[in-house]
PAZAPA-4460 file (N, C-alpha, C; in steps of 0.05 Angstrom, whole numbers, plus 32768, in hexadecimal, padded with zeros to 4 digits):
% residues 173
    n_x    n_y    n_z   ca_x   ca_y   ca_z    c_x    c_y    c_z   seq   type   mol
   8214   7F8D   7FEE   81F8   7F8C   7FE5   81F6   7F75   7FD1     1      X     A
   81E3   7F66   7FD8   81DB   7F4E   7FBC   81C7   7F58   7FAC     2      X     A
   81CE   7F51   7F8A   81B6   7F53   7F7F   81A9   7F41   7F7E     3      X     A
   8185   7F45   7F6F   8187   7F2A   7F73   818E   7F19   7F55     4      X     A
   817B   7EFA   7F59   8181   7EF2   7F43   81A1   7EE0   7F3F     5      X     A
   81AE   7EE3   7F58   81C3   7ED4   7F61   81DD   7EE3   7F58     6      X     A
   81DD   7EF7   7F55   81FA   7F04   7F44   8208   7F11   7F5B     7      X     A
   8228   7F10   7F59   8236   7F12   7F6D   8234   7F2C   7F7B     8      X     A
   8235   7F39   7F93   8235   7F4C   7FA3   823D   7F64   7F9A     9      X     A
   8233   7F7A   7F9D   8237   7F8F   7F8D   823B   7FA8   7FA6    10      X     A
   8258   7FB0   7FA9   8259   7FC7   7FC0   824D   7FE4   7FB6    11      X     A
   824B   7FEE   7FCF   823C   800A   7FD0   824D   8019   7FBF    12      X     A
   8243   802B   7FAE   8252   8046   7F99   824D   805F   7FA9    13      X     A
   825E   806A   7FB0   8269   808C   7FC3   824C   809D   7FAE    14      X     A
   8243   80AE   7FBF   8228   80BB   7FAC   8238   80CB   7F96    15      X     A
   8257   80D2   7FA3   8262   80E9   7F8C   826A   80D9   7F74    16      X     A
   8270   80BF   7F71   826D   80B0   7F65   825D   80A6   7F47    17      X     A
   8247   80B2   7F55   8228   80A7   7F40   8226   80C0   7F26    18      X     A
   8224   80B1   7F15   822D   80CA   7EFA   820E   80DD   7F06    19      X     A
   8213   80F0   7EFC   8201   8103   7F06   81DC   8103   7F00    20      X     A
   81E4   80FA   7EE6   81CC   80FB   7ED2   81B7   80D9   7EE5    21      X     A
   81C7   80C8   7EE9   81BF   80B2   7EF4   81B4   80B9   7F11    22      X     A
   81C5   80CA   7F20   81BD   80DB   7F37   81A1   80E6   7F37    23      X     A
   81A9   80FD   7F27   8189   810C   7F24   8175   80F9   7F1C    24      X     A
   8173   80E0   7F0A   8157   80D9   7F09   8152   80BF   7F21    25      X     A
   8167   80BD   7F2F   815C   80A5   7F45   814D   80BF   7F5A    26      X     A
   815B   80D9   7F63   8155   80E6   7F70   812C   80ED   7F5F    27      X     A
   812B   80F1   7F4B   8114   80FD   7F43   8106   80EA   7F4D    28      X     A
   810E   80D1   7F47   80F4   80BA   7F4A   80F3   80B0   7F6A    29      X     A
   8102   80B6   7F7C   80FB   80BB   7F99   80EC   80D0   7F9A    30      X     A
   80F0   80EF   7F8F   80E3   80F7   7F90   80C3   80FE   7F8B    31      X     A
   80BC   80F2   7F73   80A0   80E9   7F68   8094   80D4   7F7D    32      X     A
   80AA   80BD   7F85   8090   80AA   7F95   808B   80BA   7FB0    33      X     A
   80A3   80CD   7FBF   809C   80D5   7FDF   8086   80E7   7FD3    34      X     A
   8084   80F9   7FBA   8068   8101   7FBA   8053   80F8   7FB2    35      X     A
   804F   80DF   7FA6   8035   80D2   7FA0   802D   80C3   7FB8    36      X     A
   8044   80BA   7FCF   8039   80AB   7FE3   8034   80B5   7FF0    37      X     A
   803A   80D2   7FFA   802C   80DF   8018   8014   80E1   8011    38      X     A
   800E   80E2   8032   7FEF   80DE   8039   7FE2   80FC   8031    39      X     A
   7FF3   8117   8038   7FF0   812F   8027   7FE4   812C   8006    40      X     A
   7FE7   811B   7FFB   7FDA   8115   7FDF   7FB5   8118   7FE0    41      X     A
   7FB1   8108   7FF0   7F8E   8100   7FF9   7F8A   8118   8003    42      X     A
   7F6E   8124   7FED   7F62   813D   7FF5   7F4C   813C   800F    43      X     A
   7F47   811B   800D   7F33   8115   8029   7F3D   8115   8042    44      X     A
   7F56   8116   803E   7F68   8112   805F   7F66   812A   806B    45      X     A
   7F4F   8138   8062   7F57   8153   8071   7F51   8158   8094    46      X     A
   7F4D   8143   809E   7F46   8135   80B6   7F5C   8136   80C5    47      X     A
   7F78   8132   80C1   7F8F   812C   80C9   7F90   8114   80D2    48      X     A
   7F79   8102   80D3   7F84   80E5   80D5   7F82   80E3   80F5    49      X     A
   7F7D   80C8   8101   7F72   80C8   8118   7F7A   80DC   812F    50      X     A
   7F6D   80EC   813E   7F6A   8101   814E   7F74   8123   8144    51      X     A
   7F77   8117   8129   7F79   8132   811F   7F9F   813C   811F    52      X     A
   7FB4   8123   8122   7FD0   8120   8125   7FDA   8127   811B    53      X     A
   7FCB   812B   8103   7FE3   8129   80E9   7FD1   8141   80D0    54      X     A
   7FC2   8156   80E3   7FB1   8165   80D5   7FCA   817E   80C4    55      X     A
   7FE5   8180   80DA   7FF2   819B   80D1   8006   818A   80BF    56      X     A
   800C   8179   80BA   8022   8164   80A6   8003   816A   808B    57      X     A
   7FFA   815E   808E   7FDD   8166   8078   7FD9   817B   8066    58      X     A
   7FDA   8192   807D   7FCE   81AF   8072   7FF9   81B9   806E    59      X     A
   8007   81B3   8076   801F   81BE   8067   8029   81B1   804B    60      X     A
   8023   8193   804D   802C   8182   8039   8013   8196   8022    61      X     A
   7FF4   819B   8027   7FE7   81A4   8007   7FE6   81BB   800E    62      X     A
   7FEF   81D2   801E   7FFC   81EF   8016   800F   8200   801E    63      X     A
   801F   81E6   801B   8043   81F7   8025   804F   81F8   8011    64      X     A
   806C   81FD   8014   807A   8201   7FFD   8079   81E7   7FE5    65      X     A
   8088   81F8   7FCF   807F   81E8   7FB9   809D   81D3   7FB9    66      X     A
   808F   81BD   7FB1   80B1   81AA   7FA8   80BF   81B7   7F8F    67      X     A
   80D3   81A5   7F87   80E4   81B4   7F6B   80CB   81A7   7F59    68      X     A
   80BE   818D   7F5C   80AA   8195   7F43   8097   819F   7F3B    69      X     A
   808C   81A6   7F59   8076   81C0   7F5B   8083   81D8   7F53    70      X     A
   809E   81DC   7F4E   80A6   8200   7F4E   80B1   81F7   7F2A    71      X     A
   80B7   81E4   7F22   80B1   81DD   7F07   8091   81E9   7EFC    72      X     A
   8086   81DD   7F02   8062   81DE   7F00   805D   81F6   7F04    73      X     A
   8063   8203   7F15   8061   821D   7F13   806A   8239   7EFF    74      X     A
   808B   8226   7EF0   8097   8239   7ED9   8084   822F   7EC7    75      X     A
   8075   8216   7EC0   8067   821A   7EA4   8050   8225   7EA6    76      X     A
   8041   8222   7ECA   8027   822F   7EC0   8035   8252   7EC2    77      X     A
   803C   825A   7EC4   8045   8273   7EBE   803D   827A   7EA8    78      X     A
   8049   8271   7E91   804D   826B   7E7C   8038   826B   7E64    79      X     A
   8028   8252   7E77   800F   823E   7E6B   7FFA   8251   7E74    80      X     A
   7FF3   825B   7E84   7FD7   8268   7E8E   7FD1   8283   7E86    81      X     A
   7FE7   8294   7E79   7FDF   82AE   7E68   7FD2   82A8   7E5C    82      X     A
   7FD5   8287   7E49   7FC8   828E   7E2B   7FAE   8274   7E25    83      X     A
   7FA8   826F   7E44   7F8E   8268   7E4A   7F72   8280   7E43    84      X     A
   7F5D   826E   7E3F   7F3D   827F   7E3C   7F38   8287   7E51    85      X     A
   7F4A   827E   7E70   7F44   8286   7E8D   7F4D   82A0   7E93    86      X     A
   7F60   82A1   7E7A   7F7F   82B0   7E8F   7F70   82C7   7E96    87      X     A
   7F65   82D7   7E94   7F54   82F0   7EA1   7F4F   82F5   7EBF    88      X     A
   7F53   82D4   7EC7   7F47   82CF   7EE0   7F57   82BB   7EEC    89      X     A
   7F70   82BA   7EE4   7F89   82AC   7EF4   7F9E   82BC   7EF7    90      X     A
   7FAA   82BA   7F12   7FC4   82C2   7F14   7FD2   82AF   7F27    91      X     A
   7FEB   82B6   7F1F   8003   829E   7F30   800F   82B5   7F45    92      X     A
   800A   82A8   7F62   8018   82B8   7F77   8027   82A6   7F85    93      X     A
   8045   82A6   7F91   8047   8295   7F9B   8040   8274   7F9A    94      X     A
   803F   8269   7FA3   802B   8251   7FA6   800F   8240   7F96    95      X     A
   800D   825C   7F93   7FEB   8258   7F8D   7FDD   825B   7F72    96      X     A
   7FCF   8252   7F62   7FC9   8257   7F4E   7FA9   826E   7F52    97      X     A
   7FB0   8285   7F4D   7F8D   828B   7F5E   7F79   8295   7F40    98      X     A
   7F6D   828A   7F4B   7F4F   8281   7F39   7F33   829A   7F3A    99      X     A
   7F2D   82AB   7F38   7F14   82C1   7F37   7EFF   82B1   7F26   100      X     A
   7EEE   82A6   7F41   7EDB   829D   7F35   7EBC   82B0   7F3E   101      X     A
   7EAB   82AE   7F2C   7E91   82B8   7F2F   7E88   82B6   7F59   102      X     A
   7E86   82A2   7F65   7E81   8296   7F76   7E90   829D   7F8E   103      X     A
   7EB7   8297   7F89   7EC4   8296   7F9B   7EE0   82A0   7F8A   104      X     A
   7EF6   82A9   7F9B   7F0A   82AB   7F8E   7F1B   828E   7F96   105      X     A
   7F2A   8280   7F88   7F3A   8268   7F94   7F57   826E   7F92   106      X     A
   7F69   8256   7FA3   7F81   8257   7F9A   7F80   8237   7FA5   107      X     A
   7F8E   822E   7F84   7F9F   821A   7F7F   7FBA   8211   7F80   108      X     A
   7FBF   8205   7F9C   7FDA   8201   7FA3   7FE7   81F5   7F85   109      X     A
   7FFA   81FE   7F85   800B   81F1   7F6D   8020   81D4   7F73   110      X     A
   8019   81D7   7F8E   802B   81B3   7F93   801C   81A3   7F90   111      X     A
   8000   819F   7FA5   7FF0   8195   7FA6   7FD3   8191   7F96   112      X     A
   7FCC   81A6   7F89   7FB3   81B0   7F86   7F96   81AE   7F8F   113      X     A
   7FA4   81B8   7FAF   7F8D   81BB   7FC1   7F7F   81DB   7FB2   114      X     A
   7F69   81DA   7FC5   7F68   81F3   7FC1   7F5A   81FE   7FD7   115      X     A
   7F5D   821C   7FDB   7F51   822C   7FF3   7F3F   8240   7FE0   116      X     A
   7F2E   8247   7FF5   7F1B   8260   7FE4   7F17   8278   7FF7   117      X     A
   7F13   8286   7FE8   7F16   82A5   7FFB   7EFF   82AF   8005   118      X     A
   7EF1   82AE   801C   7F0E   82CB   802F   7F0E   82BD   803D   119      X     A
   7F07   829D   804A   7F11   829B   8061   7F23   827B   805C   120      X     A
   7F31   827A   8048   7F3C   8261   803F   7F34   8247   8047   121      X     A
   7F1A   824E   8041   7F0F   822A   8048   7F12   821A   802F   122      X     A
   7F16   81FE   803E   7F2A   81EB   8021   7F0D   81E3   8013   123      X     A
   7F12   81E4   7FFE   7F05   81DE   7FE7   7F0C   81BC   7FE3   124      X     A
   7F01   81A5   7FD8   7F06   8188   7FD7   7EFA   8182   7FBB   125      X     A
   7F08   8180   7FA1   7F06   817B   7F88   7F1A   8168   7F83   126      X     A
   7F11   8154   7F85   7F21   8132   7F81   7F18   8135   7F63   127      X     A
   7F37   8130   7F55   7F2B   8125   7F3B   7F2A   810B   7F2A   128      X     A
   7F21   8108   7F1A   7F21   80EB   7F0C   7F33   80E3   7F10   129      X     A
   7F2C   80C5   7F19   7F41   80AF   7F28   7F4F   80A6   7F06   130      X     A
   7F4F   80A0   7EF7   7F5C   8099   7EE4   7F6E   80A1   7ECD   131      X     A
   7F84   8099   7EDB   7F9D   80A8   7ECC   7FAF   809D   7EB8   132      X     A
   7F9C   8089   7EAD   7F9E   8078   7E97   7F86   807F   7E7D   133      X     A
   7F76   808C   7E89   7F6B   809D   7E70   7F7A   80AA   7E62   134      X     A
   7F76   80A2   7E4A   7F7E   80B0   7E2F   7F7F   80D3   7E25   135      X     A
   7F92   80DF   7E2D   7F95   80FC   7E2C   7F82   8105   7E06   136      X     A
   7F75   8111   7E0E   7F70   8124   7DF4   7F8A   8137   7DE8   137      X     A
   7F99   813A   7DDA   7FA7   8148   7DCA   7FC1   814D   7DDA   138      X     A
   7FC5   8156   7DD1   7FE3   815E   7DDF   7FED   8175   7DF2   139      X     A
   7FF3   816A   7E09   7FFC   8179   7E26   8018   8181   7E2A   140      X     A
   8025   819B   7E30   803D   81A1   7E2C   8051   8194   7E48   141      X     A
   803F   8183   7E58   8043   8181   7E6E   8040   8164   7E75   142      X     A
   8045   814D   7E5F   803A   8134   7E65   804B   812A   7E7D   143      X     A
   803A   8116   7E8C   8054   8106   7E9F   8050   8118   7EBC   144      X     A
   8039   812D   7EBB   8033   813D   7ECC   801E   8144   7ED3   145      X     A
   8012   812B   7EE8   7FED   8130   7EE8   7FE5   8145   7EF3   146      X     A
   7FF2   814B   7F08   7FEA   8163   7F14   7FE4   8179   7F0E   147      X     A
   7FF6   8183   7EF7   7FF6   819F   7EEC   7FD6   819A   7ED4   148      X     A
   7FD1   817B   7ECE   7FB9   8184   7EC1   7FA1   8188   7ED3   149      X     A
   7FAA   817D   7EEC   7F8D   817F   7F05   7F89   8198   7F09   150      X     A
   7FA1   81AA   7F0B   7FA2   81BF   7F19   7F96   81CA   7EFF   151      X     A
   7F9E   81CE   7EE6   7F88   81D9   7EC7   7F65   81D3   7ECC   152      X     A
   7F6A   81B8   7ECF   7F4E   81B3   7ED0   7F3B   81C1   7EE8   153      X     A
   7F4B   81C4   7EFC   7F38   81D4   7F17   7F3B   81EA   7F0E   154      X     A
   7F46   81FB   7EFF   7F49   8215   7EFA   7F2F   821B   7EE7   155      X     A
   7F36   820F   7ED5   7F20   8217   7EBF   7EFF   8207   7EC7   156      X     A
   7EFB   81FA   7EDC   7EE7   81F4   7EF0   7EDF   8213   7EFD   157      X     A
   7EED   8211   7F10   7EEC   8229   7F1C   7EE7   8247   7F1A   158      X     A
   7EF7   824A   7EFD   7EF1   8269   7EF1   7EE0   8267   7EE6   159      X     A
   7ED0   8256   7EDD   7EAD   825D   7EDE   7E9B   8249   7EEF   160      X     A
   7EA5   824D   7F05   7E93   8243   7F26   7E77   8241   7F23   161      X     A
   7E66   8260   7F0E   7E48   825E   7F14   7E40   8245   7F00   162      X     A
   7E52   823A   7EF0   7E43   8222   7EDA   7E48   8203   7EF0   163      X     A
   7E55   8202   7F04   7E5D   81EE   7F0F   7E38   81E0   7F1F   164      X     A
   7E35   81C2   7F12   7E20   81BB   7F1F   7E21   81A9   7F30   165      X     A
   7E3E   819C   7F35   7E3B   8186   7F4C   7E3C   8194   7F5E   166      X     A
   7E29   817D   7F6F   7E1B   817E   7F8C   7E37   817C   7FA1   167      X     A
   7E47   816C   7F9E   7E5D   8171   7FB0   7E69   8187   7FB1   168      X     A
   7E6E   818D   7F9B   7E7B   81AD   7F9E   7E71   81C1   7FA4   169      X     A
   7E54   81C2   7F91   7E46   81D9   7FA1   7E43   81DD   7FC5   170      X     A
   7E38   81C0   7FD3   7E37   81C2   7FEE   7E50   81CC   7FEE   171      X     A
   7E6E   81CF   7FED   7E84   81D6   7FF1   7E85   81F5   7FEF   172      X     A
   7E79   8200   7FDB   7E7E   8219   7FD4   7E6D   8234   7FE6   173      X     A
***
């Protein structure tokens, strides 16, 4: 293998090889980009993409099992959601973060943060602010982890559903 920049050839290292700690974070950061680049990310793809191909890769990638950083995300909202103003009206099952709202009951996948609503699990579509270079207000026990604040933010949306006034959501609800 060449690097670049002209420096002499550099052979392959055996994986048992690679100090461990160096291991785990090349492994993390494959793992962060295969989940920011699937098409499972886009809450609009719920289409499955021309003829409908790629509808069950879709609906398993935002409510199948959780990755190790979704089942991470899951030990803190454990944790984190007792000692929320919601917690009355959240519980963690499996998968799901579920939501008792005035309107509907929800559940918030904890990989994804899709969400389904009850009784007949029709998907709910709450895209949130595109900008993830906005400046956090105070301090999050969970920085470096957008998701787990999406999934907060739809929660505490949700558990009071009757104050909700956008028009997209409502047609939704």
């Amino acid at each position: 293998m060449r690097p670049s920049g002209g420096a002499a050839p550099v052979e392959p290292l055996p994986i048992a090889d690679v100090p461990p700690l160096v291991l785990s974070e090349v492994l993390r950061d494959v793992d962060l980009f295969v989940g920011v680049a699937s098409v499972g990310n886009d809450p609009t793809w719920q289409d499955g993409g021309p003829e409908g191909r790629h509808r069950e890769y879709w609906t398993s990638y935002g409510f199948g099992e959780l990755s190790q950083n979704a089942q991470t995300r899951r030990a803190l909202l454990e944790r984190l959601v007792p000692r929320l103003a919601i917690a009355d009206r959240c519980t963690i099952e499996g998968r799901f973060l579920h939501v008792a709202g005035s309107r509907r009951t929800y559940r918030i996948h904890l990989g994804s943060g899709n969400i389904l609503m009850t009784p007949n699990d029709q998907y709910l579509c709450i895209v949130p602010k595109a900008d993830p270079a906005a400046p956090q207000v105070g301090y999050l026990p969970f920085e470096g982890d957008r998701m787990t604040a999406v999934i907060l933010s739809k929660a505490v949306l949700l558990a009071d559903d009757s104050r909700i006034t956008d028009p997209t959501i409502l047609s939704q609800l």
